[in-house]
LOLUMBA-494953 format. One record per residue (C-alpha): residue in three letters; residue number from 1; y negated, z negated, x negated; chain. Coordinates in pm, 1 decimal, decimal comma. Each point is the difference from the previous one (the first is absolute). Layout:
N
SITE | ALA | NUM | Y | Z | X | A
...
END
This chain:
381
SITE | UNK | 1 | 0,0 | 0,0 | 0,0 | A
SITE | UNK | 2 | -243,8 | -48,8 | -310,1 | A
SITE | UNK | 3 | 36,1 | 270,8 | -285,2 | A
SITE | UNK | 4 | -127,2 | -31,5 | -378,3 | A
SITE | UNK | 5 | -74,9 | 276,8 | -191,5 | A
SITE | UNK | 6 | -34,6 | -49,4 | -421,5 | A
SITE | UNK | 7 | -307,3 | 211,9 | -101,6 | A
SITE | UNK | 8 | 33,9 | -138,6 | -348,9 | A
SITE | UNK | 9 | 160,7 | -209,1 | -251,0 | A
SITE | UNK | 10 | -101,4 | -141,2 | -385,3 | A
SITE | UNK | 11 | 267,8 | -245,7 | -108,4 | A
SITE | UNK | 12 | 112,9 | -204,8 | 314,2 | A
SITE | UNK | 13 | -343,5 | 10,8 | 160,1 | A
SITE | UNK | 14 | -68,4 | 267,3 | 267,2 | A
SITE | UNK | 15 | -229,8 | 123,7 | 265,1 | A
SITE | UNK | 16 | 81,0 | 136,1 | 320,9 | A
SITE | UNK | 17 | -16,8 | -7,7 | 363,1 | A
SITE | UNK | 18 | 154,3 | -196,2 | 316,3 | A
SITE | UNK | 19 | -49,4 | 239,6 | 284,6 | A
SITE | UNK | 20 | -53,4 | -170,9 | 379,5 | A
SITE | UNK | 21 | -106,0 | 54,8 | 331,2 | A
SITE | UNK | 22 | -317,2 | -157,5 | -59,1 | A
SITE | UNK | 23 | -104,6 | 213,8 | -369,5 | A
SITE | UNK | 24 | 134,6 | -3,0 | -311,0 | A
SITE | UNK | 25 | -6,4 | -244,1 | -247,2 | A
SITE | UNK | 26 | -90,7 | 86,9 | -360,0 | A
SITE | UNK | 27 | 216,8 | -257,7 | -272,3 | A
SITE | UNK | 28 | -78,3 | -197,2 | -210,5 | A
SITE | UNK | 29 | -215,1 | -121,2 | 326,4 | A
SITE | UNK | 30 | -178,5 | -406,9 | 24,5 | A
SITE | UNK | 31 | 31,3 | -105,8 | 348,2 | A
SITE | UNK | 32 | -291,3 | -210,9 | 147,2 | A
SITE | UNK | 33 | 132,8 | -302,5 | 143,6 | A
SITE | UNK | 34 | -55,5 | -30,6 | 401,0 | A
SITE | UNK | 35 | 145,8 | -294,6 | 106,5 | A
SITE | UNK | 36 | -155,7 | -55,3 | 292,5 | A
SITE | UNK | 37 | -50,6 | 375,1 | 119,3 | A
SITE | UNK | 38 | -360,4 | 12,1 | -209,0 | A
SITE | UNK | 39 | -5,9 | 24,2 | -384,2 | A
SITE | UNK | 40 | -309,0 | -288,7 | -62,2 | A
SITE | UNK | 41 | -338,5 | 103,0 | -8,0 | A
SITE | UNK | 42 | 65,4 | 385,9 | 19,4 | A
SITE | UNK | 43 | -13,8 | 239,3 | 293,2 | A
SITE | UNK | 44 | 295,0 | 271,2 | 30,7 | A
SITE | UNK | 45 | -228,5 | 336,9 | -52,9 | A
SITE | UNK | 46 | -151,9 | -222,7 | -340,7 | A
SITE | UNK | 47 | 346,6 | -50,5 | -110,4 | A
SITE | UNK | 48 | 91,1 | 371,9 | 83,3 | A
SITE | UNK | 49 | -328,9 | 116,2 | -199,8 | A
SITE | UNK | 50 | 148,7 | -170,4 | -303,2 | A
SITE | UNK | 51 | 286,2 | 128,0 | 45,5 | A
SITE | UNK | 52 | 340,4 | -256,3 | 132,8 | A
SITE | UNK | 53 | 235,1 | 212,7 | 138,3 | A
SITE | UNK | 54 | 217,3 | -294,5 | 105,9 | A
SITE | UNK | 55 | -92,0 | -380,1 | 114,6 | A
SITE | UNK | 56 | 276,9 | -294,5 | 11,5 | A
SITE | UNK | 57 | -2,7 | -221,1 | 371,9 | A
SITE | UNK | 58 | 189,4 | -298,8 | -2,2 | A
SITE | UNK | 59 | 248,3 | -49,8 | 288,3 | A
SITE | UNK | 60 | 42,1 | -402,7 | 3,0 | A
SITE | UNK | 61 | -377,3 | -57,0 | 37,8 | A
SITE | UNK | 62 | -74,2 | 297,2 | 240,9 | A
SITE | UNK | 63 | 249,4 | -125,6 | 197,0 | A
SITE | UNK | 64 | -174,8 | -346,6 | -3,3 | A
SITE | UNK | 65 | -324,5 | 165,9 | 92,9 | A
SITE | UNK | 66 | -60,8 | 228,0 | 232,6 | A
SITE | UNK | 67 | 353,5 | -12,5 | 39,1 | A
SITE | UNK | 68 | 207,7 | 374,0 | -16,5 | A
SITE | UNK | 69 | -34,8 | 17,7 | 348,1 | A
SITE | UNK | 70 | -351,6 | 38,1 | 32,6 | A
SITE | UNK | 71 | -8,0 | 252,4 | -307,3 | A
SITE | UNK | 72 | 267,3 | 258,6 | 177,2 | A
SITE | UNK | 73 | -236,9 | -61,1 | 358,8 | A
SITE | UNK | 74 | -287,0 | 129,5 | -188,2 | A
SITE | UNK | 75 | 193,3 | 282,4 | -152,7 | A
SITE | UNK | 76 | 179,7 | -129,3 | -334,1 | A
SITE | UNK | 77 | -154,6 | -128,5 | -299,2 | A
SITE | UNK | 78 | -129,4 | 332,0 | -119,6 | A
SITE | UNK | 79 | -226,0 | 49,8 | 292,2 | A
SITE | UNK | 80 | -82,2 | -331,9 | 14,0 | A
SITE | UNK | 81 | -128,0 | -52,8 | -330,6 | A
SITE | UNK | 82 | -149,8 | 345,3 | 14,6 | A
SITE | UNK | 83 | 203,3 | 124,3 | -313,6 | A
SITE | UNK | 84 | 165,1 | 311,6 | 67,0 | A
SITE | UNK | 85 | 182,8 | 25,1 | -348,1 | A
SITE | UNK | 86 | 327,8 | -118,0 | -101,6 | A
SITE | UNK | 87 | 50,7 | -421,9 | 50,5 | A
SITE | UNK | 88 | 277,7 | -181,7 | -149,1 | A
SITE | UNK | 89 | 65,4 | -356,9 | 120,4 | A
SITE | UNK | 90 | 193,4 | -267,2 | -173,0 | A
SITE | UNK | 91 | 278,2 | -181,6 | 196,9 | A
SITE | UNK | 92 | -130,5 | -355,7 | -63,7 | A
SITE | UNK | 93 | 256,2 | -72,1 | -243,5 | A
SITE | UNK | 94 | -315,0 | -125,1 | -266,2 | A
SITE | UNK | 95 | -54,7 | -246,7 | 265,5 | A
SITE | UNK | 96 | 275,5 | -144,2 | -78,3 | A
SITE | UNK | 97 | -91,2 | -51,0 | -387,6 | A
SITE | UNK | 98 | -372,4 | -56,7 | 110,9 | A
SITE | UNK | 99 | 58,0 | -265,7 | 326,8 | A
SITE | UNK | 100 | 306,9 | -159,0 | -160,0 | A
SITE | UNK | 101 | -141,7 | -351,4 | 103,6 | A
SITE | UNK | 102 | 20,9 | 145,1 | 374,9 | A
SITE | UNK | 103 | 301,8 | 181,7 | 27,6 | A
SITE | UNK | 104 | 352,2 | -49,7 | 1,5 | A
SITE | UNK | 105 | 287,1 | 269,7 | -75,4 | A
SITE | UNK | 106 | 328,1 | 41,6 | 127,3 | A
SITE | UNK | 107 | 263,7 | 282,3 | 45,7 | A
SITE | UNK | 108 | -149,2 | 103,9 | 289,7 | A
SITE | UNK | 109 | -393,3 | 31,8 | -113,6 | A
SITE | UNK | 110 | -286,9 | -183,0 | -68,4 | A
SITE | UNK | 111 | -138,5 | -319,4 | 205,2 | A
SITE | UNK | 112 | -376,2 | -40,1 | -57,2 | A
SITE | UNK | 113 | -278,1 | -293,4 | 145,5 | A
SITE | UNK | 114 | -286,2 | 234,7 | 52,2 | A
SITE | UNK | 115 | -271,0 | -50,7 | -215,5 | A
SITE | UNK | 116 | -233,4 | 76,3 | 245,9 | A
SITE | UNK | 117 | 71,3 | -272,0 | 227,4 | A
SITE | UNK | 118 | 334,6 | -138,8 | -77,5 | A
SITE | UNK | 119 | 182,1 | 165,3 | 257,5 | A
SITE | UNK | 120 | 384,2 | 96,0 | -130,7 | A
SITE | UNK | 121 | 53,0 | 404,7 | -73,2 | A
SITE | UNK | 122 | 329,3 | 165,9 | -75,5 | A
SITE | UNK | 123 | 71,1 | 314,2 | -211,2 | A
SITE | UNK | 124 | 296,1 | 124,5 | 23,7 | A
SITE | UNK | 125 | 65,2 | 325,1 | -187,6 | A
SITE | UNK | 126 | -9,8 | 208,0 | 375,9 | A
SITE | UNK | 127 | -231,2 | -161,5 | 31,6 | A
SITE | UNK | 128 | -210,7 | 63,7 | -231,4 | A
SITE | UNK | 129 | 72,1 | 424,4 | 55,8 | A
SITE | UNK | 130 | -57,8 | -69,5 | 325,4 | A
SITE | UNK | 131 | -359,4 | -127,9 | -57,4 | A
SITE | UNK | 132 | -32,7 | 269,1 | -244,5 | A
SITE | UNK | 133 | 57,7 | 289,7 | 210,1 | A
SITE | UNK | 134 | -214,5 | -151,9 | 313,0 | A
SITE | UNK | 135 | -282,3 | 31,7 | -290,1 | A
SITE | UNK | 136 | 130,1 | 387,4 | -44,7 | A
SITE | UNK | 137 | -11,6 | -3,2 | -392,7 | A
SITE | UNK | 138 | 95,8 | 237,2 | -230,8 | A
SITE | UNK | 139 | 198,9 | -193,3 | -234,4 | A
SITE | UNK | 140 | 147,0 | -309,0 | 86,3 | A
SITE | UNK | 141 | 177,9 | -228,1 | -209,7 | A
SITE | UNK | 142 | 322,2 | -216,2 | 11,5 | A
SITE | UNK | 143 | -39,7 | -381,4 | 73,0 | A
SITE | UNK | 144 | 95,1 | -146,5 | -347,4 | A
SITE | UNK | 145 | 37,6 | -325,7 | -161,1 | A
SITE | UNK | 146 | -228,8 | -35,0 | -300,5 | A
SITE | UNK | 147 | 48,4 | -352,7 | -215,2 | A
SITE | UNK | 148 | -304,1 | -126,1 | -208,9 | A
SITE | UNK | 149 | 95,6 | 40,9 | -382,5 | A
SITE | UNK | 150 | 99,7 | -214,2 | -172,6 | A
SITE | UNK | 151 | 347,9 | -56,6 | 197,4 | A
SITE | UNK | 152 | 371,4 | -90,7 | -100,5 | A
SITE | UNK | 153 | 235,0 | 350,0 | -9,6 | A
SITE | UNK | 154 | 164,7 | -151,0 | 310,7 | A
SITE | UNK | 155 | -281,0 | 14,9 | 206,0 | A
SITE | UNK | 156 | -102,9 | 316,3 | -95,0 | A
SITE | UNK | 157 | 350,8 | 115,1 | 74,6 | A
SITE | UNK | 158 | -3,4 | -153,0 | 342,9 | A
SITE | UNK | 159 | -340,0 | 181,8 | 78,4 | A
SITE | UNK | 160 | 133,6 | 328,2 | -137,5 | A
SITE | UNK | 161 | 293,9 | 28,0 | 239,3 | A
SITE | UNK | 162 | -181,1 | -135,9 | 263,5 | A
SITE | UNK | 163 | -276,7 | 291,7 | -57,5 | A
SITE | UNK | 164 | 319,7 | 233,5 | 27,9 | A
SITE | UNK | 165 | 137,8 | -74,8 | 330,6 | A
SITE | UNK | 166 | -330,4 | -45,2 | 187,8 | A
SITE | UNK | 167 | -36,3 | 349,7 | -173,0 | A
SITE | UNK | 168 | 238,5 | 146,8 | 169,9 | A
SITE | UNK | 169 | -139,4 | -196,4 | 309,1 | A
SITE | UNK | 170 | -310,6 | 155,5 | -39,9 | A
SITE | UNK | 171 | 130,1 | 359,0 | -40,7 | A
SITE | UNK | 172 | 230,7 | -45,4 | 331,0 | A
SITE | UNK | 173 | -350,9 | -87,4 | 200,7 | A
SITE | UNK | 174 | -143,2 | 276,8 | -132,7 | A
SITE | UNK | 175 | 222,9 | 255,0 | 70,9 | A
SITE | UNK | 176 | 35,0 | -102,1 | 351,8 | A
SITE | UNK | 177 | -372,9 | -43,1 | 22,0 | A
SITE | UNK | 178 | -69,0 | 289,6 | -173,2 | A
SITE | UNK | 179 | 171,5 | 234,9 | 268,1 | A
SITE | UNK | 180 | -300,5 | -105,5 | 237,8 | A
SITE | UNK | 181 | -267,6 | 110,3 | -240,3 | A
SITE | UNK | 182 | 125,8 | 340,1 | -134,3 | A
SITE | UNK | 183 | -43,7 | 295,9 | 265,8 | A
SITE | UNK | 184 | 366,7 | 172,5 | 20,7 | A
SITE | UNK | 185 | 89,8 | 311,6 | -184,1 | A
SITE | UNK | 186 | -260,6 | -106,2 | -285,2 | A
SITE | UNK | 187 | 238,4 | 101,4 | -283,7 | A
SITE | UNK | 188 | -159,1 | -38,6 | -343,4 | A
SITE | UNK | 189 | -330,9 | 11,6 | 104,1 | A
SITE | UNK | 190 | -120,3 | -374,5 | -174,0 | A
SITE | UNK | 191 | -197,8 | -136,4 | 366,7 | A
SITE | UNK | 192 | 221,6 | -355,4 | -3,6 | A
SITE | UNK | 193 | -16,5 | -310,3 | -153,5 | A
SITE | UNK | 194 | 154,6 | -132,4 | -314,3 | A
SITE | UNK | 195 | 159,8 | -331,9 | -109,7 | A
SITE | UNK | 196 | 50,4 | -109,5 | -359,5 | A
SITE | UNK | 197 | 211,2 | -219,4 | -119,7 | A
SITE | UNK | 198 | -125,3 | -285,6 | -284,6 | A
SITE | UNK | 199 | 167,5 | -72,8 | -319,0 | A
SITE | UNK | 200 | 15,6 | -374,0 | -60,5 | A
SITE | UNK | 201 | 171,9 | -241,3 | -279,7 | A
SITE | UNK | 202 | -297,3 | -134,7 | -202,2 | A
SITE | UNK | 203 | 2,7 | 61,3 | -303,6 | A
SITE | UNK | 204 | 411,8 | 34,6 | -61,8 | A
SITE | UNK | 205 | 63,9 | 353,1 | -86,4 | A
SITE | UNK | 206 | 338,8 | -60,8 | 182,0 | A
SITE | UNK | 207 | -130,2 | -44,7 | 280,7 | A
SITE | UNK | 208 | -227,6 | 243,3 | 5,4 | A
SITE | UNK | 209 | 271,1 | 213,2 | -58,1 | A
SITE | UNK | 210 | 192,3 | -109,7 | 282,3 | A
SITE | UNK | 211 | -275,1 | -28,8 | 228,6 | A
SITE | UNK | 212 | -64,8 | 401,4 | -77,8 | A
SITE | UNK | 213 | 332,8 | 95,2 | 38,4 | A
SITE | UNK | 214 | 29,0 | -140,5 | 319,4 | A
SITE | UNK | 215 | -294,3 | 73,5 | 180,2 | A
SITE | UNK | 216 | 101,1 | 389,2 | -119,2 | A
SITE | UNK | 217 | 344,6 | -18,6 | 67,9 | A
SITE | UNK | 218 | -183,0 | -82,7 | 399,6 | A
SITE | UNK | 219 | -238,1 | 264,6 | -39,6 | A
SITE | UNK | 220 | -404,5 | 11,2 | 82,3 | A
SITE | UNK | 221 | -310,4 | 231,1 | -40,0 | A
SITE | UNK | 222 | -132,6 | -190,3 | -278,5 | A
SITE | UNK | 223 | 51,8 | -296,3 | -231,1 | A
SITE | UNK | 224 | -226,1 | -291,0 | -76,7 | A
SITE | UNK | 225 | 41,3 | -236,0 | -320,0 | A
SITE | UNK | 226 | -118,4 | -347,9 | 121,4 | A
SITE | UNK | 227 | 12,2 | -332,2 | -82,2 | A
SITE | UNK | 228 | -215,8 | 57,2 | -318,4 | A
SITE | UNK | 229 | -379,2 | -174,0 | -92,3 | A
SITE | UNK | 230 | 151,7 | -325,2 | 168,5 | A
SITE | UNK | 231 | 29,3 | -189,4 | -274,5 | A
SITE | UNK | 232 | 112,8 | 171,9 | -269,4 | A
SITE | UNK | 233 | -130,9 | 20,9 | -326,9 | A
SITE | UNK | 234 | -166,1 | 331,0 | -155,5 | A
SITE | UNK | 235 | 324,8 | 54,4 | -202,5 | A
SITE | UNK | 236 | 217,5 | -49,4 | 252,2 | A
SITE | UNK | 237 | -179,3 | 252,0 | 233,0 | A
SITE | UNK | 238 | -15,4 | 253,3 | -234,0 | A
SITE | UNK | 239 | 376,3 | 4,6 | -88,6 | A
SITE | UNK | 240 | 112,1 | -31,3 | 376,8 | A
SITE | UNK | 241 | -183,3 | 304,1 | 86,2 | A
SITE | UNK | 242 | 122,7 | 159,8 | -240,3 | A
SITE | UNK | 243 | 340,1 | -50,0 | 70,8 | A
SITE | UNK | 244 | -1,5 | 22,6 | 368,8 | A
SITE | UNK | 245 | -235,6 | 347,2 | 35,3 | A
SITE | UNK | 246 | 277,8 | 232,8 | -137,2 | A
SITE | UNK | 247 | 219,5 | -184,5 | 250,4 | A
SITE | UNK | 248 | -140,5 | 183,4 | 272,2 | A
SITE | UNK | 249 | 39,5 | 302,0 | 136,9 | A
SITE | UNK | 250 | -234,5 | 284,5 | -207,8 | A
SITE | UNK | 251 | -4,2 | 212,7 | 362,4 | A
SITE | UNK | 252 | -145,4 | -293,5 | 217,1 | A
SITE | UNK | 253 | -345,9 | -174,9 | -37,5 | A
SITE | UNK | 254 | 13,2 | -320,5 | -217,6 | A
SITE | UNK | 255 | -238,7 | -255,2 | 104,5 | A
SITE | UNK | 256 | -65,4 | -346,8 | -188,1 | A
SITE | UNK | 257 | -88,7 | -252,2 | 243,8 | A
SITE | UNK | 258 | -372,8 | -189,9 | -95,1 | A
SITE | UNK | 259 | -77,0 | 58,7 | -347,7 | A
SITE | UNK | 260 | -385,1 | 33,2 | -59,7 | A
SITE | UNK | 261 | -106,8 | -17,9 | -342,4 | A
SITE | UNK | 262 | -84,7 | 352,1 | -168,0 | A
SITE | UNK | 263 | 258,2 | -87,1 | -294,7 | A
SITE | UNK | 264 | 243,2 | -57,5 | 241,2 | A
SITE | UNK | 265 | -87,4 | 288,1 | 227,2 | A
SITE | UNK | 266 | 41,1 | 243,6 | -313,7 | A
SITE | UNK | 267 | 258,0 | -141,9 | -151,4 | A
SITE | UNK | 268 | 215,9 | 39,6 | 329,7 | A
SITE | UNK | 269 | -126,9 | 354,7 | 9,5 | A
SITE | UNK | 270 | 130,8 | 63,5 | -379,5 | A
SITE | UNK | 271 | 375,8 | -143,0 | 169,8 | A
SITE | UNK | 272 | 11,4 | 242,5 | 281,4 | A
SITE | UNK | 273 | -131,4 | -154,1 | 285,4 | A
SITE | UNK | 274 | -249,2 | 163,3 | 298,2 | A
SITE | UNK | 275 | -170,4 | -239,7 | 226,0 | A
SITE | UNK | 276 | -202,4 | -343,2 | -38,5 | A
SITE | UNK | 277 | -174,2 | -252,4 | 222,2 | A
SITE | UNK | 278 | -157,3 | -331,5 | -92,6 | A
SITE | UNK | 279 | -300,7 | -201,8 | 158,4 | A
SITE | UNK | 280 | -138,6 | 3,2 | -358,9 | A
SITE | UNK | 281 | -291,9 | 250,7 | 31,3 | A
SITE | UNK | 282 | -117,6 | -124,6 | 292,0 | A
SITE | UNK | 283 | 22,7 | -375,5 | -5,8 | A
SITE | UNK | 284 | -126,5 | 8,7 | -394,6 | A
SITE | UNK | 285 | -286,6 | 194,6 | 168,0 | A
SITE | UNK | 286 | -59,9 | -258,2 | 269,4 | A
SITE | UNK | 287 | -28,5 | -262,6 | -300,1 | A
SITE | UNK | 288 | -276,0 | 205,8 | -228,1 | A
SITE | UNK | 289 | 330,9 | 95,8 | -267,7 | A
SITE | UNK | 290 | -50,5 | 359,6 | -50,5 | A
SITE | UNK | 291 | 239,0 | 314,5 | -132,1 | A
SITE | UNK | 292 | -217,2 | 233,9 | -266,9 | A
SITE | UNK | 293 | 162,4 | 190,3 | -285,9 | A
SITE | UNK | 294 | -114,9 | -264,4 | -259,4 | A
SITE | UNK | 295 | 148,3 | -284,2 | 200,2 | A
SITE | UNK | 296 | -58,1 | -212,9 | 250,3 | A
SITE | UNK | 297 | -343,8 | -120,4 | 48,8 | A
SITE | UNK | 298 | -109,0 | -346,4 | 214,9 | A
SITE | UNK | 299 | -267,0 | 107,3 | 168,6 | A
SITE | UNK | 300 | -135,0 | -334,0 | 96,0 | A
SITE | UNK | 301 | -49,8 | -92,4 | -374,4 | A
SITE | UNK | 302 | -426,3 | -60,3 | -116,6 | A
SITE | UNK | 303 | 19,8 | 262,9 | -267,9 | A
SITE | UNK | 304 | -16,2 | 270,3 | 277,9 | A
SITE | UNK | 305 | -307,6 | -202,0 | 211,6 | A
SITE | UNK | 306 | -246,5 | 340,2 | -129,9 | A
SITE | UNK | 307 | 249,9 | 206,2 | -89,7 | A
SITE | UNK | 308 | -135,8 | 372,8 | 106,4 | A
SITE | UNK | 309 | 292,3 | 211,6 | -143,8 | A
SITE | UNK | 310 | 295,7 | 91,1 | 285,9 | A
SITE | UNK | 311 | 313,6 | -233,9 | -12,2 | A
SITE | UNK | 312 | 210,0 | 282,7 | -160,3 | A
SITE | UNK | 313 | -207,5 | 265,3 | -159,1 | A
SITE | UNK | 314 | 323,5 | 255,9 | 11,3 | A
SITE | UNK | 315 | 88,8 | -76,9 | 370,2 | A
SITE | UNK | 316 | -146,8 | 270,5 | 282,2 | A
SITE | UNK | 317 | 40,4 | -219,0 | 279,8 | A
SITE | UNK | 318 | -262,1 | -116,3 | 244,7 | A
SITE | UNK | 319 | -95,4 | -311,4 | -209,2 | A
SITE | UNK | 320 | 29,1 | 125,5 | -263,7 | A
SITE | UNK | 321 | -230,3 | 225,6 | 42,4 | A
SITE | UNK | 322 | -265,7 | -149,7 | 223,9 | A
SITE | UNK | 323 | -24,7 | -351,6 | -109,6 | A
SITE | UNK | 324 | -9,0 | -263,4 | -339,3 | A
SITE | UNK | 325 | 149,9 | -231,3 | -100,9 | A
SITE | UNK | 326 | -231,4 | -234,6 | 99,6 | A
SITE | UNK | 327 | -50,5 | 91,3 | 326,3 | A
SITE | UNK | 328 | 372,5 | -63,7 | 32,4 | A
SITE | UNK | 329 | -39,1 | -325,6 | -107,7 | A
SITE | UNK | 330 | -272,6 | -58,1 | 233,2 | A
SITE | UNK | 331 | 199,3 | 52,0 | 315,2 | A
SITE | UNK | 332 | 314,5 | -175,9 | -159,7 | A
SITE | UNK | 333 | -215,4 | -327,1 | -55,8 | A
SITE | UNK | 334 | -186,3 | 29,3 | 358,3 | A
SITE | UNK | 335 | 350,2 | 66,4 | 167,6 | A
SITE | UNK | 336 | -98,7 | 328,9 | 150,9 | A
SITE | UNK | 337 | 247,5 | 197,5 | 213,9 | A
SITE | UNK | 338 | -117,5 | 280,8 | -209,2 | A
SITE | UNK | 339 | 132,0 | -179,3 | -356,2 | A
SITE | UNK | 340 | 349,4 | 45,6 | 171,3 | A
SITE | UNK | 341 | -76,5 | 333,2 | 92,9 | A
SITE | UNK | 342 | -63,5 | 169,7 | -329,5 | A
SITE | UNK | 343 | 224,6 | -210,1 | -225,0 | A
SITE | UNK | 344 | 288,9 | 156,1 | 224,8 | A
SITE | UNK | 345 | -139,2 | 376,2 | -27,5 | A
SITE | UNK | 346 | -12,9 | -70,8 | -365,8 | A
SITE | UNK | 347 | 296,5 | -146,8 | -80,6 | A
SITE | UNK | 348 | 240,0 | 199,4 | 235,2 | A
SITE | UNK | 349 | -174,0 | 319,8 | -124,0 | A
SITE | UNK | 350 | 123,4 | -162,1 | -309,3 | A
SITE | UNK | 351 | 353,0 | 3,9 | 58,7 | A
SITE | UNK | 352 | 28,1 | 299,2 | 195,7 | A
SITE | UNK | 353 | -161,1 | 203,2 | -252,6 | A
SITE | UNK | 354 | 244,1 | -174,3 | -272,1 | A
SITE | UNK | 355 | 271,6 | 157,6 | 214,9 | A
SITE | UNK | 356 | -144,7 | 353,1 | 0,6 | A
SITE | UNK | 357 | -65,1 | 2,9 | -404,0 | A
SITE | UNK | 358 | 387,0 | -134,8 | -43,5 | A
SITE | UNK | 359 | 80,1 | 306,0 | 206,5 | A
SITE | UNK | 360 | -179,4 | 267,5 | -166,3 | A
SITE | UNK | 361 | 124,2 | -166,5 | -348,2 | A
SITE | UNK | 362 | 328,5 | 34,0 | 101,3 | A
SITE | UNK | 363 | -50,4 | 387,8 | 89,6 | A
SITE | UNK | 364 | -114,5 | 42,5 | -318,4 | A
SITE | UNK | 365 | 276,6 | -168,7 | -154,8 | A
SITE | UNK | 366 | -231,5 | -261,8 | -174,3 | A
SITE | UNK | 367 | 48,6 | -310,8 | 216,3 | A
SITE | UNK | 368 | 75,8 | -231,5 | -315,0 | A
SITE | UNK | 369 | -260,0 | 94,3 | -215,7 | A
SITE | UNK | 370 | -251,6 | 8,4 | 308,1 | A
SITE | UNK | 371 | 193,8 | -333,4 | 128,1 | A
SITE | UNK | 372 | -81,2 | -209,5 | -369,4 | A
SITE | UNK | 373 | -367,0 | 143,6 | -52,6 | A
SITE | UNK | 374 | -82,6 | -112,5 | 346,9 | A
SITE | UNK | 375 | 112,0 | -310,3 | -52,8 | A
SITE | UNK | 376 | -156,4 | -50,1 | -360,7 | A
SITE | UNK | 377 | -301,5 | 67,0 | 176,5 | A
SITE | UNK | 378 | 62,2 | -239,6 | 271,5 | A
SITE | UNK | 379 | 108,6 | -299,0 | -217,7 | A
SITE | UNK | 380 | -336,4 | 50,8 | -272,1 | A
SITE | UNK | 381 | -230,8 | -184,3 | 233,5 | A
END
């Protein structure tokens, strides 16, 4: 239901395209995080001008509020966040790690006390496609069980078969939902959803390997590696990705589940993988901590009180090229709306312009070279 074409390779990272109903999706692609149907601070024609393809909603708290219900009444999450481009949502299985003091897991899913107002939730792994296609997303995603690092092997073995079988829960639901959604006689043309699957086992390469190997031996659209940036230390990161990438299927898209820093974000492009979401570019931005190609920079800090140059002298985006440095610090210290505003422009023009250069470096068979002079340039602030 979701095809991936490879446009290019250089060494195991490559660029391509995940075709869907909704447009096509140009990898390596940064997906702006929507949890609640809105990406914070920005409108859906700014984020279009800058150029997201895709944005990430989060089933377990749009279920909480406004509730699925009242998103398929008012014509699925697309229309009702006014984004007519692709949408992926996550199945709430981060919840899990995130709200561990409120939940409670068993076979048959996931017991939560409501943060909201304490009222008990359950998430079972129907459930949770269920939500998912009331929402009418794109690409869904199994309910998984992700473990804060560092755990015991037994755990993480526990959590790694238990990610299996509500797998193959999940990809039951969605086949029998599924037949509602696709008009008959479609054939090959890609106008239905997709489900991945996501690899867990910490940081065992063991059971990584057995996570992969079963989630493909049940079969999805796609394959996510999470379970990572939970913990973990750099090291440890960087050698589970790079064991687990080539465990996945080089014809499907291979996502890694909430990694935000730009290190991280290229180094998982140099192992092969295609799509990214994290809440760093726009919370950082929220907090004055902003993403130029020397660095970060904290915008609230004195030194930039009569500052007149732009934040990022290299960057074409809207603040960058209308306003200083110190009138960003202005409206960060009087807590203007606006502050918010143009720290997220900046910062996710940032990262999706990060993922365009990775792609045209990797059709030009230079993604290493271009990979360590960005970052040399990134790390001399």
């Amino acid at each position: 239901m979701l095809f991936f074409t490879l446009d290019a390779a250089d060494g195991r990272a490559r660029a391509g395209r995940i075709a869907t109903a909704r447009g096509v999706i140009h990898t390596p692609q940064f997906m702006p995080v929507g949890t609640l149907g809105t990406v914070k601070a920005m409108t859906p024609e700014e984020l279009e001008a800058l150029g997201a393809e895709i944005v990430l909603g989060n089933t377990y708290h749009l279920h909480l509020r406004p509730g699925e219900d009242v998103v398929a009444a008012l014509g699925g999450l697309h229309r009702f966040m006014h984004w007519e481009r692709p949408i992926l949502t996550d199945s709430g299985g981060y919840q899990v790690f995130s709200l561990a003091a409120l939940n409670r897991v068993s076979e048959e899913g996931v017991t939560f006390r409501n943060h909201l107002d304490g009222a008990q939730v359950f998430l079972s792994p129907e459930r949770a496609i269920e939500i998912q296609q009331a929402l009418g997303s794109d690409i869904r995603m199994c309910l998984d069980e992700l473990v804060a690092l560092p755990a015991e092997p037994a755990r993480l073995r526990e959590a790694v078969e238990r990610t299996t079988r509500w797998a193959a829960r999940c990809k039951a639901a969605h086949l029998k939902g599924r037949s509602g959604e696709v008009p008959p006689g479609a054939g090959q043309i890609p106008n239905g959803p997709a489900l991945f699957g996501i690899v867990q086992g910490g940081t065992l390469p063991e059971l990584r390997r057995q996570s992969a190997e079963q989630l493909q031996a049940i079969g999805f659209d796609g394959y996510a590696i999470g379970g990572l940036t939970v913990g973990e230390d750099p090291l440890a990161f960087a050698e589970t990705l790079a064991a687990t990438a080539p465990l996945l299927s080089g014809h499907q898209p291979r996502y890694l589940m909430g990694a935000g820093e730009p290190e991280d974000l290229l180094r998982a492009i140099g192992e092969g993988m295609d799509l990214f979401d994290c809440v760093l570019p726009t919370r950082n931005a929220r907090n004055g901590s902003l993403f130029t190609r020397r660095g970060k920079v904290s915008i609230k800090q004195v030194r930039y009180q009569r500052d007149p140059e732009p934040l990022d002298p290299e960057c074409a985006c809207p603040t960058c090229r209308n306003y200083s440095r110190g009138y960003l610090r202005h409206l960060f210290q009087s807590g203007e709306i606006l502050s918010m505003r143009l720290n997220t422009t900046h910062n996710l023009h940032f990262y999706l312009s990060l993922m365009r250069d990775a792609r045209l470096a990797i059709a030009a068979g230079r993604y290493a070279d271009w990979a360590k002079g960005f970052l040399e340039t990134y790390r001399s602030a």
